[in-house]
N, C-alpha and C positions, 0 to 999 in steps of 0.2 A: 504494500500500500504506500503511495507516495503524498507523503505531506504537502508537497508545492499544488499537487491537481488536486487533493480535497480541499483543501485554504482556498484556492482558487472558486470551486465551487461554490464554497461557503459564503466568499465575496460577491461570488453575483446574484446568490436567492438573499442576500441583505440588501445590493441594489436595489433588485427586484422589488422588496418589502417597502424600503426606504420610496420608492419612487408612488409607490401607489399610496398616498397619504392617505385617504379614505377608509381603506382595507385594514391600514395600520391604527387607525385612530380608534376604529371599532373595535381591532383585537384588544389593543388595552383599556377601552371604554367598558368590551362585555362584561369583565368581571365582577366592575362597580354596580354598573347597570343590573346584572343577574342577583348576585349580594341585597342589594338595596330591594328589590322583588321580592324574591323567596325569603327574604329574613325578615322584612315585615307582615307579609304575606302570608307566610308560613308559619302561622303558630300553632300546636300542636298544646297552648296552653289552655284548660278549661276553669275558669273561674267567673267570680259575679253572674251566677247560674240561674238567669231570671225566675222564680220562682212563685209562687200563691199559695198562701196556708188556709185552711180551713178549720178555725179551731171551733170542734161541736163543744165543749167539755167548758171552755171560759174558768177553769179554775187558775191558781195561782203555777200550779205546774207545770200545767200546759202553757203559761205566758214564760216560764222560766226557759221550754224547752224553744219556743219561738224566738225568744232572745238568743239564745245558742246557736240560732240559724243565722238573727240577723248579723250576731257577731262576727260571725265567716267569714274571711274574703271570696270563700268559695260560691256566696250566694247572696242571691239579691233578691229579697224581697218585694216583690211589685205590689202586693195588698191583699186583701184578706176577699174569701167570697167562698161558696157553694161548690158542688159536683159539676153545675152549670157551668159556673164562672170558668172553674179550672177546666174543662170539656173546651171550651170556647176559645180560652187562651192559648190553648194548646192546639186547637184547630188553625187558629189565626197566628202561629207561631212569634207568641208574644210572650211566653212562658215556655220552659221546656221542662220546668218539672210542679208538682204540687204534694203538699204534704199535709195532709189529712191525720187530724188528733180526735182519735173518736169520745163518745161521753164516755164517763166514768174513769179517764184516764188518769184523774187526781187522786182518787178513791182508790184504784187499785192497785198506787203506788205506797199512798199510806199503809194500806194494807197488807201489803209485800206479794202482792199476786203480780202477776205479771203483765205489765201494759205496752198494749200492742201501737204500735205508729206508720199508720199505710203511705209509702208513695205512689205516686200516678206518675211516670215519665212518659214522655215524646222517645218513643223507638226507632224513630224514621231513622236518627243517627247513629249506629247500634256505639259506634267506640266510645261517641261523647256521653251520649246517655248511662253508658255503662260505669263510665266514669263520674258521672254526675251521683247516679247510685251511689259507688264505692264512698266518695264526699258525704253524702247525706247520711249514709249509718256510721260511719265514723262519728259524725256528731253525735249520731243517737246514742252508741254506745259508752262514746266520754261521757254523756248526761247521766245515763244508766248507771255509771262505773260510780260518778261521784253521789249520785241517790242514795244508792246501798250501800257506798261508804257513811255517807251520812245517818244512815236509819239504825243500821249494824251496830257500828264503833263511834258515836261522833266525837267522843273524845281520844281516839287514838288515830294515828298516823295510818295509812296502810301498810300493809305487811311488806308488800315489794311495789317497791318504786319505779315504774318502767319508763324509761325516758328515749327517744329515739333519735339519735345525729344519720345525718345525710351525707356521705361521703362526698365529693368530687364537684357535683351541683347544688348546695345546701338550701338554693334559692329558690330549685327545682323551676329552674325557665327553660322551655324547649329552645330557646334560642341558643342557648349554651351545649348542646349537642347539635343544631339543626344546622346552625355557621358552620362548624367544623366541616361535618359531611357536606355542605353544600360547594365549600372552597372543592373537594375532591372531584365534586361530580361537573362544576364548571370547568375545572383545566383539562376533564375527559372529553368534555365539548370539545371545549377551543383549541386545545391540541390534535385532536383524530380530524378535527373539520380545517384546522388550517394547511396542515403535511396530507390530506387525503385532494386536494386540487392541486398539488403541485406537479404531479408527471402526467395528471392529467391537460395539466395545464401547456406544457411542453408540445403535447397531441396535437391540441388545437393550434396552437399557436406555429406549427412544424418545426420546432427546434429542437426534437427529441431526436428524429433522423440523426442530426447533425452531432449531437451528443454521444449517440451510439457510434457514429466514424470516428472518436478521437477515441484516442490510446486509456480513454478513461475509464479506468474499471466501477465496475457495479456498487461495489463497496462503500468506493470514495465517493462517487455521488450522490448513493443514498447517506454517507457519513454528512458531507457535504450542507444536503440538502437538510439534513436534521439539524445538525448545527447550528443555522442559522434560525430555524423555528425553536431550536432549544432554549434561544435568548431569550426570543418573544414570551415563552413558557415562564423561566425566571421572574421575569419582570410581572407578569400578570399572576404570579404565584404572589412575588412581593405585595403589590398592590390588594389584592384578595384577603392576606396575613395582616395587612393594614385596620385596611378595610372592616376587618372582623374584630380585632381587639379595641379599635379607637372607637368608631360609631356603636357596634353593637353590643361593646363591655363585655366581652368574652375573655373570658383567663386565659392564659395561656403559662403553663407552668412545668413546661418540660423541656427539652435544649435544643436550641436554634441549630447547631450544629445537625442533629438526629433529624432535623424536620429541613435541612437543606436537605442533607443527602438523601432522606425516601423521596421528598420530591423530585430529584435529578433522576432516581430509579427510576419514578412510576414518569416523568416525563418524557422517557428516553424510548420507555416499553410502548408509551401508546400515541408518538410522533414515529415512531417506526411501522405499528400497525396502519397508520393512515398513507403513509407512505407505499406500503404493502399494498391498501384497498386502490391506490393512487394507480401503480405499477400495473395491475389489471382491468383497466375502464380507458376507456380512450377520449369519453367526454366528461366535463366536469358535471355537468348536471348527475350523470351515475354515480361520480365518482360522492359528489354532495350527499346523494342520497343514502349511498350505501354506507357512509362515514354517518350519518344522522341513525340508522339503522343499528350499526356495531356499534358507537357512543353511547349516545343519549339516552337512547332506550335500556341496555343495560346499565349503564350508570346513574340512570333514575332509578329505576324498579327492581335490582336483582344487586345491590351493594348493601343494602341495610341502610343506606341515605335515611328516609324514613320509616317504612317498612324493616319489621324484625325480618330475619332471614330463617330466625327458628319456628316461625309461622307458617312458612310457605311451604306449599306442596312438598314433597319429595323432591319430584322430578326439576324442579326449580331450585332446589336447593344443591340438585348436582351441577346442575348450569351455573351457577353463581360460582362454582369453584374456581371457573377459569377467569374471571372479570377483575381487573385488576382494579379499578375502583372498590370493590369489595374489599378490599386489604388496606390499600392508599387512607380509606374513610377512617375504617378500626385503630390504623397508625394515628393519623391527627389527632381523634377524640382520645385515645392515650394521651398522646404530647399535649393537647391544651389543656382535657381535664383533669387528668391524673398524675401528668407530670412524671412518668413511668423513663427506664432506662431501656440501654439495647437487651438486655436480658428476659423482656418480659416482649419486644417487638423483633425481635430478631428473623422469628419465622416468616411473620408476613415479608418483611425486606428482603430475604432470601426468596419468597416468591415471585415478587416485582424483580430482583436481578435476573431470577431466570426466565421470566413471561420475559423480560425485555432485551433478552442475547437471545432466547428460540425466536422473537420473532423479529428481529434483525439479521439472522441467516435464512430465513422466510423470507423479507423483505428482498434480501440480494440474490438470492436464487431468481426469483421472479425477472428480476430487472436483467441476470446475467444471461437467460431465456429469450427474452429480448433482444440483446444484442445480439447473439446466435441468430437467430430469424433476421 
């Protein structure tokens, strides 16, 4: 492999980048642009749970237990009404849940019998409702817990004291995992869709001919050609690592060092697959499509970006093994939220090294094919 004709190369697809201000402006615009979308956009968080209480009962403990609600951040209280009301508000998606306090629920607390507390959710959204659920008995059973402590023992302490710390997100905002994986899944974009029009680009244009007559081997143009996208990569990685700790207050608490280098891996593995998709299409519009295709859609849907991966089918959880965003995501939310070493991500980086040397002799076989023909 000779250094002078890959350098060379490399110089004229930064020309190329350099001269098309447009093309370049966007590449380092999408990441802000994307970021700013999906991380406002994307919340994953459920709280201030518009709600309607129905108290039959009007004792003092039923107003105890509505106060417990309103205190929530988890829920909001929109106003008090009937089976009706709540039926209606929930038709008219103005409430998504109701909590119904039947009579005798004062009575049966004094009593030490057991008092029952119905909710009515909106199901149309099963995760959020589900969620809204889990929220609503958590209160009921703190209530519960401090009743029959109170009725019991009220002048003793409880026996064990269970207190619960949060590891990593202690604020529990989905934006604090949701940034992370979103930086992975944006540079799988813009990496596979900037290097997937480049030799298609060549086609169109007739100066692939010309490339294949010089003495230049496969290697070095695809080395070359990645090269110069590899900058583009860096720099919109920078930008995106910006981007996510300043505007969206995301930690980041593991070493700059560990989060260059998977980057440069996973940049390297999937500017080379676009490359790859590039090297077999002869117009960019295929070459677009089929790089939107192997990207985007795998590194939205089959990384754990949002979606668990311990959820999915089978058969989809075997196909996820090969997507290198799947690995790149689980590294970052390490390095931001956890702050972990190479000992604990070592494997995944050994996956991104070797997804991105097989499919860099993938990528030159193709192209060396080519020049044969």
């Amino acid at each position: 492999m000779s250094y002078r004709r890959t350098r060379a190369v490399f110089v004229k697809e930064l020309h190329h980048i350099t001269r098309d201000s447009r093309s370049l402006l966007l590449a380092l615009a999408m990441p802000v642009m994307m970021l700013l979308l999906y991380g406002y956009a994307l919340s994953l968080d459920v709280d201030h749970i518009p709600t309607m209480v129905y108290d039959q009962d009007g004792s003092s403990a039923s107003r105890d237990l509505v106060r417990q609600f309103q205190g929530s951040r988890f829920f909001d209280i929109k106003g008090f009404g009937g089976y009706r009301e709540i039926e209606r508000g929930i038709n008219f998606s103005k409430i998504l849940m109701g909590v119904v306090i039947p009579r005798d629920f004062g009575h049966d607390l004094e009593s030490g019998h057991t008092a029952e507390v119905q909710l009515l959710v909106d199901g149309s959204d099963s995760n959020t409702s589900s969620i809204a659920m889990g929220y609503a008995e958590s209160v009921v059973q703190a209530y519960s817990a401090r009743v029959r402590v109170r009725n019991l023992a009220p002048a003793k302490p409880p026996v064990v004291d269970a207190r619960m710390r949060v590891w990593y997100n202690s604020s529990l905002e989905s934006k604090n995992y949701v940034v992370p994986g979103l930086i992975a899944v944006i540079l799988m974009i813009l990496a596979g869709q900037l290097t997937s029009l480049t030799i298609a680009r060549e086609w169109e244009l007739g100066t692939m001919e010309q490339l294949l007559s010089t003495p230049l081997r496969p290697s070095e143009m695809l080395l070359g050609k990645m090269l110069a996208y590899f900058a583009i990569g860096l720099v919109d990685a920078t930008i995106a690592l910006i981007v996510g700790v300043t505007v969206f207050a995301v930690p980041f608490r593991g070493s700059i060092l560990l989060l260059a280098l998977s980057t440069g891996l996973f940049l390297f593995g999937v500017l080379c697959w676009g490359i790859f998709i590039s090297a077999g299409c002869r117009s960019q519009v295929q070459a677009y499509q089929m790089g939107i295709l192997s990207t985007f859609l795998p590194g939205f849907l089959m990384s754990g970006f949002v979606f668990s991966i311990d959820t999915m089918p089978k058969v989809i959880q075997v196909l996820s093994v090969v997507v290198p965003a799947r690995y790149f995501v689980s590294i970052l939310k390490s390095l931001f939220l956890k702050g972990v070493g190479m000992s604990v991500i070592w494997d995944q980086m050994v996956f991104l090294a070797i997804f991105g040397t097989f499919v860099f002799i993938l990528a030159a076989r193709k192209l060396s094919k080519q020049k044969v023909a």
